[in-house]
N, C-alpha and C positions, 0 to 999 in steps of 0.2 A: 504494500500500500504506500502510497507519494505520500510526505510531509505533507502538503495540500492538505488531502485527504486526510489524515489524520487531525490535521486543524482544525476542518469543521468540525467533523467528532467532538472534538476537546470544546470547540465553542460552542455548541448543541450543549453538549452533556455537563460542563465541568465549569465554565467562566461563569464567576458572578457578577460582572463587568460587564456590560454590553459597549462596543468599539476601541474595547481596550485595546487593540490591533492596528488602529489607524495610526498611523506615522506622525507625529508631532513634529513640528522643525522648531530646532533650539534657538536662544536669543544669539550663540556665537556659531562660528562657521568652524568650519572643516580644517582639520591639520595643516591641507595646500591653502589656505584662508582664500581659498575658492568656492567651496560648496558651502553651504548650509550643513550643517548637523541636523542629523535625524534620529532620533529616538525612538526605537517602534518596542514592542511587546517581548519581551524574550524567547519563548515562546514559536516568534515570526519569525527571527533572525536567524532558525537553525536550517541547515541545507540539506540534512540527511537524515534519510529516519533514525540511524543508529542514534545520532546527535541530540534528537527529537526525544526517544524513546529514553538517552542518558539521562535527560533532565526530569524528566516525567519522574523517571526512579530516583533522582536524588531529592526530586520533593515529598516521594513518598517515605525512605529513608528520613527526610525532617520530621515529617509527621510523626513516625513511629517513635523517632529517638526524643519529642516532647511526648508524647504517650507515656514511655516509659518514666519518664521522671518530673512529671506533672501532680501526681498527688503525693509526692513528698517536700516539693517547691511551691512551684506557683499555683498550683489548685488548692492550696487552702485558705479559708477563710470563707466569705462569702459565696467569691465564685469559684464553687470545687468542683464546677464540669468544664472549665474551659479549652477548647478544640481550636487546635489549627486549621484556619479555613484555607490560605493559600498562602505561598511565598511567590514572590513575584520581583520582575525586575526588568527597569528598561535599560536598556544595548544600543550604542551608537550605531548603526545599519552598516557603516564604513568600515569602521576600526575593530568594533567589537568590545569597546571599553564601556561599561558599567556607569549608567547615572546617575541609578539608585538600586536598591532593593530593599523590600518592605515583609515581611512575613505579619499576617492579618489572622486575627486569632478574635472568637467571638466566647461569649459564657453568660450565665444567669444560675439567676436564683429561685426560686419559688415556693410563697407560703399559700396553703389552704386556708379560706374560711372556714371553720368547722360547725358554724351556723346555717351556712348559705353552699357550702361548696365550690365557693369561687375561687379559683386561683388567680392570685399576684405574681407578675414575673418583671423581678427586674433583669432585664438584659443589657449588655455592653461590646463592643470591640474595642478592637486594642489594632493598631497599628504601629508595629514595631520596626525601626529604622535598620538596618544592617550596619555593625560598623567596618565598613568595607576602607581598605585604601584608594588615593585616589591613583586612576590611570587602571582600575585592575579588570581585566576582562573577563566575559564567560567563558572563556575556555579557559583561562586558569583557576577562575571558582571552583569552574566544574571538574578542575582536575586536582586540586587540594580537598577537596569533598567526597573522592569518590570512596572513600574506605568507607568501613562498617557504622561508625560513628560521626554522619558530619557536623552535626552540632555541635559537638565540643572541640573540633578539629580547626588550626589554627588557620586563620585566613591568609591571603596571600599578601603579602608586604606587611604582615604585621601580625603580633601575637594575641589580638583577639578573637573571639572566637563569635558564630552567634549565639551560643548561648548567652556571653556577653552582653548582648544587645538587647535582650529579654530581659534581664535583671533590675535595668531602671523603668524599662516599657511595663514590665508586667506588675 
């Protein structure tokens, strides 16, 4: 199956984003300070399904490895079901260097009336920044991550990690 094709899959099934795909042009220009920079989707910028299907797996790997260490850290208190909804990151379409990445994480709460049977839900998200170096690209995220643990696994030009970046977020 083409990247394409798999695209839409993924935007059918999985984006909670509608046009998150569309190409932004940045306020500065291009390495040659000829072009525009363009920031598109992560996601968009990949040329190969292997490439495609790396990424897919190293956000399911995120997911797993907050699973596993979510109700001993950051699930407790209040919100003790909070869930990774998506890690996400935009890509210079050029160069391949990283503008941001955000991992978005949603949780709630909920008491019953026991008069009435209503339930209260407080819900919340969390948008949490990456602390990425600057200049650093998706192929070298994606290749300092690909072990068994990338969340605790040090980023690239620097000895943060994302779980790092969760600790003041969450």
């Amino acid at each position: 199956m083409r990247v394409c094709s798999w695209w839409a899959l993924w935007t059918l099934g999985v984006s909670l984003s509608a046009g998150a795909a569309s190409p932004v042009v940045a306020g500065g220009v291009g390495a040659e300070g000829l072009v525009p920079r363009v920031f598109i989707d992560d996601v968009s910028y990949f040329q190969t399904d292997d490439e495609f299907h790396a990424w897919l797996e190293l956000r399911r790997k995120l997911k797993q490895d907050f699973d596993d260490i979510c109700g001993d850290t950051f699930c407790e208190g209040d919100y003790s079901n909070i869930e990774s909804i998506i890690f996400r990151c935009s890509v210079d379409q050029g160069s391949g260097r990283i503008g941001q990445c955000y991992w978005v994480f949603g949780g709630s709460y909920e008491s019953i009336d026991s008069a009435t049977g209503k339930i209260a839900v407080e819900a919340r998200t969390w948008a949490c920044k990456s602390p990425l170096a600057r200049g650093t690209t998706i192929q070298a995220l994606m290749k300092a991550l690909e072990g068994p643990n990338p969340m605790n696994t040090p980023l690239p030009k620097t000895r943060k990690t994302l779980y790092d970046g969760l600790i003041d977020c969450l």
